[in-house]
N, C-alpha and C positions, 0 to 999 in steps of 0.2 A: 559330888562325884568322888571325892578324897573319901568319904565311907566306905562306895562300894569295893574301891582299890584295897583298903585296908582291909574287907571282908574279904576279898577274894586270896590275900595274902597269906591268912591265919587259918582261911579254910580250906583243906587241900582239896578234901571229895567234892566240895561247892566248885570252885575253880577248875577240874576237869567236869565236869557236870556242864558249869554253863560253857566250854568252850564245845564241846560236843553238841547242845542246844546250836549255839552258833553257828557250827558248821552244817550242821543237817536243818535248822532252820534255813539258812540261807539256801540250801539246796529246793528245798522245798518251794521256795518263790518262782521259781525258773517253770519247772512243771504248771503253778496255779497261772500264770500269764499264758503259757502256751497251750492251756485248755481252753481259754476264755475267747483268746484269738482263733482257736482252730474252731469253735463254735459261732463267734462271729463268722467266719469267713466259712462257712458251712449252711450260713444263713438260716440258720433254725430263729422258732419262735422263741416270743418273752419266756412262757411259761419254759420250756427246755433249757432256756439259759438261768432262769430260777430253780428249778430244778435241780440243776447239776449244782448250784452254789447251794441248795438246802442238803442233798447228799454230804454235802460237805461238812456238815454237823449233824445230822441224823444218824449218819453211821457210829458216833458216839454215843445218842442215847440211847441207841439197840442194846448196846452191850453193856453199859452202865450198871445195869438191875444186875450182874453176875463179875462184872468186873472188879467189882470195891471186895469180895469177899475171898476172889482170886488174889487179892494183891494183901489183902490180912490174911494169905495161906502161904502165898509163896515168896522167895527169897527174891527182894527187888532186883539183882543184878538178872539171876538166871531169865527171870519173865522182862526185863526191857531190852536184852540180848533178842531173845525173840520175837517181841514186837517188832526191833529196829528189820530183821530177816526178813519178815511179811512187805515193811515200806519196801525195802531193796525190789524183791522179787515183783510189786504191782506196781513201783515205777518204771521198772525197766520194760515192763510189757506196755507200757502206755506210750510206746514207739509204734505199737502193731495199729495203732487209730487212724484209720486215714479217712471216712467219708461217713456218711451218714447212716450209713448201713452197717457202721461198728459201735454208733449209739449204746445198745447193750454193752459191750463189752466196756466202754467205756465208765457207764453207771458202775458195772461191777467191781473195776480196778480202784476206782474213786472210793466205793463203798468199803472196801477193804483195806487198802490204803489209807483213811482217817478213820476208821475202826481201830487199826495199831497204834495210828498216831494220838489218838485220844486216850488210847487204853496207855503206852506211855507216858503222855501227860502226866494223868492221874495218877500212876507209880511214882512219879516222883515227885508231885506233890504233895502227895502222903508220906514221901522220905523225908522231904526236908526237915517237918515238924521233929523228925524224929534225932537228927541231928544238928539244929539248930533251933535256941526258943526266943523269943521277947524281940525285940530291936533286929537283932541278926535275922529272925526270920521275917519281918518286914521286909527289912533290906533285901535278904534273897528274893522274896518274893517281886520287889520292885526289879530287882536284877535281871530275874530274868521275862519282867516286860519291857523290860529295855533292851535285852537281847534277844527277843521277838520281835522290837519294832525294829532295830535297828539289821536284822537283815530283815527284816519285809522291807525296809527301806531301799536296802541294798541289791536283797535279791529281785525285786519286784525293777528297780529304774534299770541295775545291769542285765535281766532278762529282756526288755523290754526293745533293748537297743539288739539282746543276740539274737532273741526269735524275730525282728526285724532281718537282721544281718546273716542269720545259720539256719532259721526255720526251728519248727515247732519239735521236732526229732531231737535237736544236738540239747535243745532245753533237759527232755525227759533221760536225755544219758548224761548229760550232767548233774542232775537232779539224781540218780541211783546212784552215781560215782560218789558224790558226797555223802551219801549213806552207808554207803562201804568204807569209809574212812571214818565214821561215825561210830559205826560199830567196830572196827577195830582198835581208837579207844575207849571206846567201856568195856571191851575184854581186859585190857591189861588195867582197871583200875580198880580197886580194892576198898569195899564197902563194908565196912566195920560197925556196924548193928546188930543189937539182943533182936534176934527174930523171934520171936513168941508163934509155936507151932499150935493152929486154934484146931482143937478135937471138933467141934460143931461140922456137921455137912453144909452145905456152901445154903441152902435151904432153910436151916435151922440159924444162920448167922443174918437170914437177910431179916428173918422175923424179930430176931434180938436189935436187932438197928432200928427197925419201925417202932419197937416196944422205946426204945432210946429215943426217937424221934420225939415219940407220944408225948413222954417224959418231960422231955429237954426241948419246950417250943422255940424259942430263943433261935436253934439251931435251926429250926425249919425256918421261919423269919428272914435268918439271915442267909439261907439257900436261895430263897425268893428276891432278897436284894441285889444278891449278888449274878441274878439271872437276868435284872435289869440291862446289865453290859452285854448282854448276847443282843440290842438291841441297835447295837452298833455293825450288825454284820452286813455291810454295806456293798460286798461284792460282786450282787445280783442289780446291785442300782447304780455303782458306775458300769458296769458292761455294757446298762439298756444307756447310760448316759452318754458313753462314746458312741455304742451304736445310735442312737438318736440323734445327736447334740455335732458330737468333734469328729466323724468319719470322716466327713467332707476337708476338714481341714489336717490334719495329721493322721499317720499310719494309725490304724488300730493299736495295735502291740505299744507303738510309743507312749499313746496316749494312757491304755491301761496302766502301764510303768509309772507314767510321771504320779499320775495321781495318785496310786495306791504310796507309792514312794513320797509324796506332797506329805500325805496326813502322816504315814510312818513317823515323818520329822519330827512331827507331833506330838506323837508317843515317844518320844527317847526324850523331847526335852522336858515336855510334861513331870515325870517323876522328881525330873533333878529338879526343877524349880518347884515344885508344891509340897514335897517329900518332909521336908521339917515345918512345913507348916499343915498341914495335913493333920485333923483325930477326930474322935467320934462326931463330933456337934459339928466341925466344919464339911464333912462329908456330904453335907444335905446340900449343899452352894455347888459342892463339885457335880451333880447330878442336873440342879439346874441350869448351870452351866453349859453343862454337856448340852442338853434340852434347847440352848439358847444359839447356841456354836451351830447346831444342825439346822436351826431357821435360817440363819443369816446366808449357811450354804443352801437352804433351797430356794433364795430370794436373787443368789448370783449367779444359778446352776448353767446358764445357760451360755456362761463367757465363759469359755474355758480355762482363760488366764486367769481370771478373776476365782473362778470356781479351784485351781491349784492353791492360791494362795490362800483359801479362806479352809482350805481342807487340812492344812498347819492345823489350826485351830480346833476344825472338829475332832481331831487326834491329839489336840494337849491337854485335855481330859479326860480322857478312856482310861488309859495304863491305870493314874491315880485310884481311878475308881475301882479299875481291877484287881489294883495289888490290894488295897486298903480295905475293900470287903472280904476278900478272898483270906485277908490276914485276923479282920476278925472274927471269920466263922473258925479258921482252925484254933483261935486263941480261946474260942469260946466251946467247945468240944472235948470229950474225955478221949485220950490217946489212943484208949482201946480201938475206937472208933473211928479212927484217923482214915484209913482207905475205903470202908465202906460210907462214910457223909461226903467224902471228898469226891468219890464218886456218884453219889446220887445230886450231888451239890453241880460238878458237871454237865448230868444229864438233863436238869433243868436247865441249865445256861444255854449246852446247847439244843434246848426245845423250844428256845425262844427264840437263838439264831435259826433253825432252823424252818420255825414259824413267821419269823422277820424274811427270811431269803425269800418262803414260797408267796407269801401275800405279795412280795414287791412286783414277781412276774405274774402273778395272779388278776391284782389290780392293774396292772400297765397294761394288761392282756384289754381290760375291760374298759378300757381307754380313759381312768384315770393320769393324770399328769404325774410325773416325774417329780417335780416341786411340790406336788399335795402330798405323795409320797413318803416324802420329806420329811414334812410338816409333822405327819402326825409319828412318825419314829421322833421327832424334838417333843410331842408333846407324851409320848409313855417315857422319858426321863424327869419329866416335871409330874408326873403320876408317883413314879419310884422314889423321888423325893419328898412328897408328901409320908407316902408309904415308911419309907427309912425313919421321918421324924417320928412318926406317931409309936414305931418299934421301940426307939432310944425311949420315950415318955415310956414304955407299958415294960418293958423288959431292961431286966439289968444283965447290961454289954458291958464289957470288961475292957479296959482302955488298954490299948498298945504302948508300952512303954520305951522309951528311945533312949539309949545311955552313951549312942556311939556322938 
């Protein structure tokens, strides 16, 4: 933890970066519980509730293919100012949702809504590389999955208790109010980067990146590893799991909170304990891991106590995995190419959450079990890490170097 403090102190732009993450992350939890609950209590089908959870990453890879070449054209402040403008305006209309017969509209807001939020992501994690290299960008990169888990922690158990206590309304105006405070500071903060204006049409830059691709397997390789984590997108399998499992016993809304908040824990302390022992060769253990964590939760799914505490677990190996491949695709990529692989890098990930959310409502539909479910999202990380070793054997991965 002493690292990250130390990074945070030396970095100015990192340090307001991740506290604006924080805040507009945290806001963002409040909304994703009180869509889940309002669709519970709306009583729609498996597939509708996978559905709206696959929206939630598909509206990312729409835009992926033009996004990476937007963000190698334009100046990262001006374009994350106005991402952040788009969240404001489709969270705050997602107060207008009240019955089943706003379905649409609700696809729509969602769609545009992680559409911006994706396409931010990706702006700034094509920034980082650019103002921080080696160890530090590890570290950032760990930083800020721990200031993702740590308000999905937050904002997921504290929503959980207000859309119990305030309903699903005061969720989505406090979910834009923190957006608007978000973007008021990245107006005032000052991002001191060579922008390199690319003459190519956005066209001609996506065909020079596939040419790069072609080139540079290594990078596609480590796109596909790092898609493995979208395999964790688990928010269409606890919804059917409270609606199936813990209705009877606890408020909906509680129940989503604690757990999404359970494994959260997960992910914050994960990084801090693996973090210096974590590099290329041990990477293949964290994926089995991962793979191992997700049986044992589909083996207790059905205690809800049991299934809290064991979701610690299935959350103290994500982040790792996340920051750790994620750091060495960028460390293994020419800079030129930073926003357009880091986007296309994205769009895989989320094409596999994506594909992860609709199969979960797809097969529940078809009256596969919850627990097989499971089983076999444990067994494509024991896939990935096959996959990973045989990469590190056939291509030379460039090892992350740690000096803090």
């Amino acid at each position: 933890m002493k690292a990250y403090i130390e990074l945070l102190k030396t970095e100015n732009v990192l340090r307001r970066l991740s506290f604006i993450q924080l805040i507009s992350y945290f806001g963002a939890w409040f909304s994703n519980v009180a869509i889940y609950t309002l669709l519970i209590k709306m009583e729609v089908s498996a597939e509708v509730v996978a559905f709206v959870a696959m929206l939630h990453f598909l509206a990312g890879v729409v835009q992926a293919p033009f996004s990476g070449s937007i963000i190698d054209s334009v100046r990262p402040k001006f374009l994350m100012l106005g991402l952040i403008s788009i969240e404001i305006i489709a969270t705050f209309s997602l107060m207008y949702i009240n019955s089943v017969a706003d379905l649409t509209l609700l696809y729509i807001l969602i769609f545009f809504k992680m559409a911006a939020a994706s396409f931010y992501f990706t702006t700034e994690m094509s920034l980082l590389p650019k103002i921080l290299d080696g160890d530090k960008l590890q570290r950032a990169n760990e930083l800020h999955s721990i200031i993702w888990s740590l308000s999905y922690t937050l904002g997921m158990a504290i929503s959980g208790f207000a859309v119990y206590a305030f309903g699903v309304k005061i969720a989505f105006l406090l979910d834009a109010c923190m957006f608007v405070i978000a973007f008021y500071l990245l107006v005032s903060l000052k991002i001191e980067i060579e922008h390199i204006a690319m003459k190519e049409n956005i066209f001609i830059m996506m065909k020079s990146t596939f040419s790069y691709i072609k080139k540079t397997p290594k990078a596609l390789h480590l796109m596909i590893v790092h898609a493995f984590v979208g395999f964790t997108a688990f928010d269409a399998l606890i919804a059917l799991m409270v609606d199936y499992y813990y209705a009877s016993i606890i408020a909906t809304s509680l129940a989503l909170g604690l757990l999404h908040a359970s494994r959260a824990v997960g992910l914050v302390i994960g990084p801090i304990a693996l973090g210096k022992w974590i590099n290329n060769q041990k990477l293949f253990y964290i994926f089995l891991a991962q793979g191992v964590a997700i049986w044992i939760w589909a083996y207790v799914m059905k205690d809800f106590y049991l299934s809290l505490a064991v979701s610690v677990i299935v959350g103290f190996f994500t982040t790792t995995l996340w920051s750790y491949s994620y750091t060495l695709l960028q460390k293994n990529i020419d800079k030129k190419y930073y926003g357009r692989i880091v986007a296309y890098n994205d769009m895989l990930f989320l094409s596999t959450a994506a594909f992860t959310s609709y199969m979960i409502g797809y097969l529940a539909e078809h009256k596969l079990s919850l627990e097989l479910i499971a089983v076999l999202m444990g067994m494509a990380f024991v896939f990935g890490g096959i996959y990973y070793r045989w990469i590190i054997k056939k291509e030379k991965i460039k090892e992350i170097q740690f000096d803090i």
